[in-house]
C-alpha positions as CSV (number, residue, x, y, z in Angstrom):
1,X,21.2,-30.5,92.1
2,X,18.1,-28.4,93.2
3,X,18.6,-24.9,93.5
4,X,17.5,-22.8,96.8
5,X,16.6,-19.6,96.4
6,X,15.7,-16.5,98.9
7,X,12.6,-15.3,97.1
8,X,11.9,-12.4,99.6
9,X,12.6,-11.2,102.9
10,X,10.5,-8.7,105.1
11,X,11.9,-6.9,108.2
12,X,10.8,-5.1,111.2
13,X,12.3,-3.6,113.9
14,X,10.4,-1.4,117.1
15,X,8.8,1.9,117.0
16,X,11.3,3.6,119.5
17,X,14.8,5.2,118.2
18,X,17.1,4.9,120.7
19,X,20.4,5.7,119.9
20,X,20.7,9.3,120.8
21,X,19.0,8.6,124.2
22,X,21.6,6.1,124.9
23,X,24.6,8.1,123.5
24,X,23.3,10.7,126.6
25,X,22.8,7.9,129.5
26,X,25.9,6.0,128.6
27,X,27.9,9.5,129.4
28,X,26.2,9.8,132.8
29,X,28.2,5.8,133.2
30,X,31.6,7.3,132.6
31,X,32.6,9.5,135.5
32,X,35.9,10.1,134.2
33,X,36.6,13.1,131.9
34,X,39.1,10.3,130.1
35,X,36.7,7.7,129.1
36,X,34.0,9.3,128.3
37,X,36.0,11.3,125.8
38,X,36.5,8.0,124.4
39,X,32.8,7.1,124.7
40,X,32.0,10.4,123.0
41,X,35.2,10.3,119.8
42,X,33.8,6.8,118.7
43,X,29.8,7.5,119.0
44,X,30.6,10.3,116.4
45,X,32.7,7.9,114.3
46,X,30.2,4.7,114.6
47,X,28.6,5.1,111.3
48,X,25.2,5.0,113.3
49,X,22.4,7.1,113.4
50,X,19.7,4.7,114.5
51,X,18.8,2.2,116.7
52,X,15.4,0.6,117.9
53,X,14.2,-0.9,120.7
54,X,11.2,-2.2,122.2
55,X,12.3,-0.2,125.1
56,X,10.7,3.4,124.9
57,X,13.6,5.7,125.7
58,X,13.3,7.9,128.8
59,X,13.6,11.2,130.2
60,X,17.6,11.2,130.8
61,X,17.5,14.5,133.1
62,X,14.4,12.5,135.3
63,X,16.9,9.8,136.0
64,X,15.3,7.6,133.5
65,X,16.6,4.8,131.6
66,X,13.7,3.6,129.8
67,X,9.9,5.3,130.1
68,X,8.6,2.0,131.1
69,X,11.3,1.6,134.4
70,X,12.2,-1.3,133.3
71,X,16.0,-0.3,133.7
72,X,16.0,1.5,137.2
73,X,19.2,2.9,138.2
74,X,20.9,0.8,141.0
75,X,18.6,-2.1,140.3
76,X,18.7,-2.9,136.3
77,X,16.2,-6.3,136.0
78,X,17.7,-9.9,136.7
79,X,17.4,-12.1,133.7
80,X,14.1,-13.9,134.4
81,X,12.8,-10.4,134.0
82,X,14.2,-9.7,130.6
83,X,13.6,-13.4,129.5
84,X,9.5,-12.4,130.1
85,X,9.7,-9.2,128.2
86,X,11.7,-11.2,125.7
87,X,8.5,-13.6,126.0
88,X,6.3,-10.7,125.4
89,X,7.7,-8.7,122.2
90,X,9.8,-11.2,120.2
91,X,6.7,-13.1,118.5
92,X,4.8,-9.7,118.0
93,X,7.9,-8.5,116.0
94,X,8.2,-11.9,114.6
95,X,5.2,-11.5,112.9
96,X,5.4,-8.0,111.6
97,X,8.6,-9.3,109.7
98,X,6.4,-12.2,108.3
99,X,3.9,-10.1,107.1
100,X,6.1,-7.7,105.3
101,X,6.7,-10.8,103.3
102,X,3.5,-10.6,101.9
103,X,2.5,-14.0,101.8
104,X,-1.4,-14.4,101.8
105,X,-2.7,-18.0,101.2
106,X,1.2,-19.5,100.9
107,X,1.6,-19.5,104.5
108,X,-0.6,-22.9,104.4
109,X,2.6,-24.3,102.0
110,X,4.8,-23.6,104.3
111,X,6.9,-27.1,105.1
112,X,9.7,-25.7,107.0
113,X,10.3,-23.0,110.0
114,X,13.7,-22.1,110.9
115,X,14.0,-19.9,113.6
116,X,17.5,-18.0,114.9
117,X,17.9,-16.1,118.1
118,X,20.4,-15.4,120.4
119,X,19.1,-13.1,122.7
120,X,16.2,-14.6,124.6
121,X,15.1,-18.3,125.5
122,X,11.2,-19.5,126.4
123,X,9.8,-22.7,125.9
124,X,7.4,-22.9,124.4
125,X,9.6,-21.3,121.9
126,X,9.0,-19.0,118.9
127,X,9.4,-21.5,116.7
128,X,6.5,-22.9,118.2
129,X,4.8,-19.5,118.8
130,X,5.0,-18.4,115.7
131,X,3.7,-21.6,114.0
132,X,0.9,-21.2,116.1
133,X,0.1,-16.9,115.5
134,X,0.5,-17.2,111.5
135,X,-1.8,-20.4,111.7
136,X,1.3,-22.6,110.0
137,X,0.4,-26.6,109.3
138,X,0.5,-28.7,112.5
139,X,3.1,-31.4,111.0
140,X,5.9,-27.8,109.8
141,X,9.5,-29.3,110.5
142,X,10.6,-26.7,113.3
143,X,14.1,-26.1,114.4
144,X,15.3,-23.4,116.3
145,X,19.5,-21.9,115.8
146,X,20.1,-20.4,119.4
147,X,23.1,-18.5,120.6
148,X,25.2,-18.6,117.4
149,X,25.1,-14.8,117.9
150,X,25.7,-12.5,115.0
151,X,26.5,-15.1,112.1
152,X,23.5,-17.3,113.1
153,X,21.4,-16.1,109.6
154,X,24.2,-17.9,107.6
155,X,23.6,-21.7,109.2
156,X,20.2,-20.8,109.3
157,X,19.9,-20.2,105.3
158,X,22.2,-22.8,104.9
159,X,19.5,-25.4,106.9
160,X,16.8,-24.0,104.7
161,X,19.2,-24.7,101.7
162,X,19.5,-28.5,103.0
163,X,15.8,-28.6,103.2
164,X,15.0,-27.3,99.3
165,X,17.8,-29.8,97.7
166,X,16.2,-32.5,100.1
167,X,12.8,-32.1,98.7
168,X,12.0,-29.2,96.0
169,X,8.5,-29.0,96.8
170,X,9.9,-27.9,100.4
171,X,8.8,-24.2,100.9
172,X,11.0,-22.8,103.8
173,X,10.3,-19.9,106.2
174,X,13.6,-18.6,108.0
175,X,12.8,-15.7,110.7
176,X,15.9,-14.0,112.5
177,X,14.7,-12.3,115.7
178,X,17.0,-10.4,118.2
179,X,16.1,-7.9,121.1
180,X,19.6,-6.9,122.1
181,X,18.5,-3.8,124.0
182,X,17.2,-6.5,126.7
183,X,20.7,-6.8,127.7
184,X,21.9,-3.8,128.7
185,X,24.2,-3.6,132.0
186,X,25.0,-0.4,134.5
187,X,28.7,-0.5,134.0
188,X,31.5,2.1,133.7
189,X,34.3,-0.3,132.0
190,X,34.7,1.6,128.8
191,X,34.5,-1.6,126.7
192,X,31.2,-3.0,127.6
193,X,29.8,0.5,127.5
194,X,31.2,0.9,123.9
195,X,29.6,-2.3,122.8
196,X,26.6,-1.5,123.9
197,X,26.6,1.9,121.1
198,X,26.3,-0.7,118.4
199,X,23.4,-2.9,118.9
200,X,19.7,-2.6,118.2
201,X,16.5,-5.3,117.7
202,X,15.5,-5.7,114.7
203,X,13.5,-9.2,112.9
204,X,14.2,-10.7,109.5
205,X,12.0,-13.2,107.8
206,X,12.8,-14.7,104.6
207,X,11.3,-17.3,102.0
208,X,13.9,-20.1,100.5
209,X,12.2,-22.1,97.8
210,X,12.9,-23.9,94.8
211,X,11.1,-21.3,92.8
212,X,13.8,-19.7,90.2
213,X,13.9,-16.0,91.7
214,X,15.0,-13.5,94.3
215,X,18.9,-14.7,95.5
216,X,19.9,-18.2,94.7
217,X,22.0,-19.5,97.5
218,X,25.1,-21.1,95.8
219,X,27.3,-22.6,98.2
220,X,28.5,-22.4,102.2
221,X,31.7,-22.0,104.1
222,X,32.8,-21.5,107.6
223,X,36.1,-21.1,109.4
224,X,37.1,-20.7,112.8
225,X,39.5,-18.0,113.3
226,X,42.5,-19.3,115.5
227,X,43.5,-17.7,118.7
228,X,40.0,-15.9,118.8
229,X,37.8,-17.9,121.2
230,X,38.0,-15.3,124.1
231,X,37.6,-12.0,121.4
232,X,33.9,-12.4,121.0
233,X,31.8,-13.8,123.9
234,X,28.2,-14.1,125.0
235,X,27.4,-15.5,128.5
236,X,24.2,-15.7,130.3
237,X,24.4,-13.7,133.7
238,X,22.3,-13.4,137.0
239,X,21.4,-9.9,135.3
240,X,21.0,-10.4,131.9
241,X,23.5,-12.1,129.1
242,X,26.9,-10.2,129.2
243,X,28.6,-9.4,126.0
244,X,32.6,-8.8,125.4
245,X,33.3,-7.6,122.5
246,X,37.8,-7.0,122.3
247,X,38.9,-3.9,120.5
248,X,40.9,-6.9,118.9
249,X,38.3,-8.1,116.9
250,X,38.9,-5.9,113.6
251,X,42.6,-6.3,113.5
252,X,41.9,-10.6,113.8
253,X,39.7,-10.1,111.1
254,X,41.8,-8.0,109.0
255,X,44.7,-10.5,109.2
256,X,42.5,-13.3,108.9
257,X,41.6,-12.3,105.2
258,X,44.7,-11.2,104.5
259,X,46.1,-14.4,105.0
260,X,43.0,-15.9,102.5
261,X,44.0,-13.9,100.3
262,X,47.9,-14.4,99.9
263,X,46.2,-18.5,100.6
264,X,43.8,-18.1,97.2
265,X,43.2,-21.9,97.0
266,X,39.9,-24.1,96.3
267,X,40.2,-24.3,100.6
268,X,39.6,-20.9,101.4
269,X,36.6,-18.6,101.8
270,X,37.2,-17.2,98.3
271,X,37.5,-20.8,96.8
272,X,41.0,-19.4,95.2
273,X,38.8,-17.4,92.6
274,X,39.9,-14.2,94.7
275,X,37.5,-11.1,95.2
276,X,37.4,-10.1,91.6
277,X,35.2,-12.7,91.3
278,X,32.8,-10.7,93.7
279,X,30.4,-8.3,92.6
280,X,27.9,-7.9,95.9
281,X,29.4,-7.8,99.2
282,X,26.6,-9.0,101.8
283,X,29.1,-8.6,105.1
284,X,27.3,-8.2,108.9
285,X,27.8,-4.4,110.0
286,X,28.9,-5.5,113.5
287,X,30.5,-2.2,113.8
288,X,32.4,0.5,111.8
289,X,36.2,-1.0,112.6
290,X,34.9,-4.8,111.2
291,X,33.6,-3.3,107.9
292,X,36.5,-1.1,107.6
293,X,38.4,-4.6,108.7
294,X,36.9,-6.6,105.9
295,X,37.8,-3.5,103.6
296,X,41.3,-3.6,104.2
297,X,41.9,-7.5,104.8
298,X,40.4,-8.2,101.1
299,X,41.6,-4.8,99.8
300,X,37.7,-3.8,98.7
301,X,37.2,-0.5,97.1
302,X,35.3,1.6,99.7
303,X,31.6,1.2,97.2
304,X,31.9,-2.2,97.9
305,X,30.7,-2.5,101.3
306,X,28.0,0.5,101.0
307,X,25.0,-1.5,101.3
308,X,26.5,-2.8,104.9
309,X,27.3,0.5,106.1
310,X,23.8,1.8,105.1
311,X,22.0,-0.9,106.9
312,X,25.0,-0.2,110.1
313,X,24.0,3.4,109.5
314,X,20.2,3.1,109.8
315,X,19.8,-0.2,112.1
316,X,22.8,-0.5,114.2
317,X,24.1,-4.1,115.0
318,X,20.8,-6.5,115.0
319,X,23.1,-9.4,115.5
320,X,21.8,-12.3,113.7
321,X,19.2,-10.2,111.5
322,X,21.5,-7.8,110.3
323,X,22.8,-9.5,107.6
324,X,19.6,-10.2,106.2
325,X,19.2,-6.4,105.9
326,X,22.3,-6.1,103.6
327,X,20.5,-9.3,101.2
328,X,17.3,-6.9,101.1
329,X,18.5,-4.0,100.6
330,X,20.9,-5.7,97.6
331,X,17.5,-7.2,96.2
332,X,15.8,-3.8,96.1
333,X,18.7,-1.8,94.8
334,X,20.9,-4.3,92.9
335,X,20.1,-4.8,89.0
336,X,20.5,-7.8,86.7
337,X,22.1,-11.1,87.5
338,X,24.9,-10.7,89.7
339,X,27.5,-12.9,91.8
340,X,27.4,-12.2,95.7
341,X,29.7,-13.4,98.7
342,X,28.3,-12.7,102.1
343,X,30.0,-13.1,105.4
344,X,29.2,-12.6,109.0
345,X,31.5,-12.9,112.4
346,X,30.6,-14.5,115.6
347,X,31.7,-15.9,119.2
348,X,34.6,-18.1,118.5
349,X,35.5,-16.3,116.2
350,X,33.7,-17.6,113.2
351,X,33.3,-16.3,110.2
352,X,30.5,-17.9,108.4
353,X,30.3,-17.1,104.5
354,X,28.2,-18.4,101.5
355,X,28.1,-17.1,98.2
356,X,25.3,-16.5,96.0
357,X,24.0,-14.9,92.6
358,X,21.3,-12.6,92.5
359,X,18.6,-13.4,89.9
């Protein structure tokens, strides 16, 4: 059977750094001395120094959200607002992320675009926008993974892997675009305000071919975690798409792998070869508590899970690109031939895994 393989990936994210700016407004949120010493306790123990947005950030003493007054106070923008600014910045990111592939003259080989997102909607979609900007073939087959939220790279790749053992010749161009920071909501329930520290925008683009290099995809699992469906939810709003996101989530994880562990059968994630098997872990940073989740449930030692917590670190949570931050950064700093397990969580709660050797 035809092997696919990652050969590159390029990413982008926006100019502007907004995570200290944020850290300052989300305080003025939080009346309460209580709360915000909450808000304040687990901002210095995120594991994040960065976050971007296409957003600049404003002057906090001035009253300002955002320099551009896009987020006015007492009138934040309904979501037809943020859905045209989504409109207007996701395909120029899009492309940066393409271009950091390098691809000169094999852009015109291209047979494939998969495109995931979970943060905006326009139709025409990017798919079809981006197509159009890099000048792909008019017959590419298009398909577009929506609202999968932060696990959405893994079906993607897993599409692009369908498409290579289909037809070998198939060259396959897989983009992952997010603009959380469109989706920000004036609240003062600690929760929503906490969620909000962890997420940036940030693009991924990545070439699968059948051409031997880069990270051969081996295979794919998913499993639905039971009793989770209300932990991890994403619903479109009058004023933007409101995320939940349960202090529950790390401690469902964490018992989840524990019990795929003591399981250790050809069924599970770990297809009963257990995580000795392991040498890269590629797992979504969708915050400090699920890495340290993932940690404990599999009993990792704390190296293992160091290129996640850089990306968390430098990034934030780009939802469905983030993941395919942890793959580059393995790919740049990872030597030799090595066997790989990646894993990322979303709404439902799913954990979507595939495993993979990198060559």
């Amino acid at each position: 059977m035809t092997t696919a393989y990652i050969n590159r990936i390029g990413t982008a994210v926006p100019a502007h750094d907004i995570h200290t700016p944020f850290i300052a407004f989300a305080r003025t949120l939080l009346a309460d001395a209580k709360p915000r010493a909450v808000f304040d306790r687990m901002a210095e123990r995120s594991g994040i120094a960065h976050r971007f947005s296409v957003l600049r950030p404003g002057i906090i003493e001035a009253g300002e959200v955002d320099a551009d007054g896009f987020y006015r106070r007492g009138d934040f923008p309904g979501t037809g607002a943020r859905m045209a600014l989504y409109e207007a910045e996701a395909l120029n990111l899009a492309v940066r992320a393409v271009e950091a592939l390098d691809m000169g003259h094999e852009r015109d080989r291209i047979t494939h675009l998969i495109v995931a997102s979970c943060t905006g909607f326009t139709a025409p979609g990017l798919d079809l926008q981006l197509g159009q900007k890099l000048g792909l073939r008019q017959d590419v087959s298009r398909t577009l993974v929506g609202f999968m939220g932060c696990s959405a790279a893994v079906p993607a790749l897993r599409l692009a892997q369908q498409a290579v053992r289909s037809d070998p010749s198939a060259r396959v161009l897989v983009v992952n675009l997010e603009l959380c920071s469109l989706h920000l909501q004036e609240t003062d329930e600690i929760e929503t305000v906490l969620s909000f520290l962890l997420f940036g925008d940030g693009c991924a683009a990545a070439l699968v071919t059948a051409d031997e290099g880069g990270i051969a995809l081996t295979d794919f699992r998913n499993a639905v975690i039971p009793d989770s469906q209300d932990l991890i939810t994403w619903q479109i709003g009058d004023q933007g798409f409101r995320m939940f996101l349960s202090g529950k989530v790390p401690g469902r994880i964490a018992g989840a792998l524990r019990h795929e562990m003591l399981r250790n059968d050809d069924g599970g994630l770990l297809r009963g070869e257990g995580v000795g098997a392991v040498e890269l872990w590629a797992v979504h940073g969708g915050g400090r508590t699920v890495l340290d989740a993932v940690e404990v449930g599999l009993g990792l030692e704390p190296a293992a899970l160091c290129h996640s917590r850089a990306v968390l670190h430098d990034y934030g949570n780009m939802s469905s690109a983030t993941v395919m931050f942890v793959l580059k950064r393995m790919m740049e700093a990872e030597p030799g031939r090595k066997r790989g397990f990646a894993m990322a969580f979303g709404p439902g709660m799913v954990a979507e895994t595939f495993r993979f050797r990198l060559v």
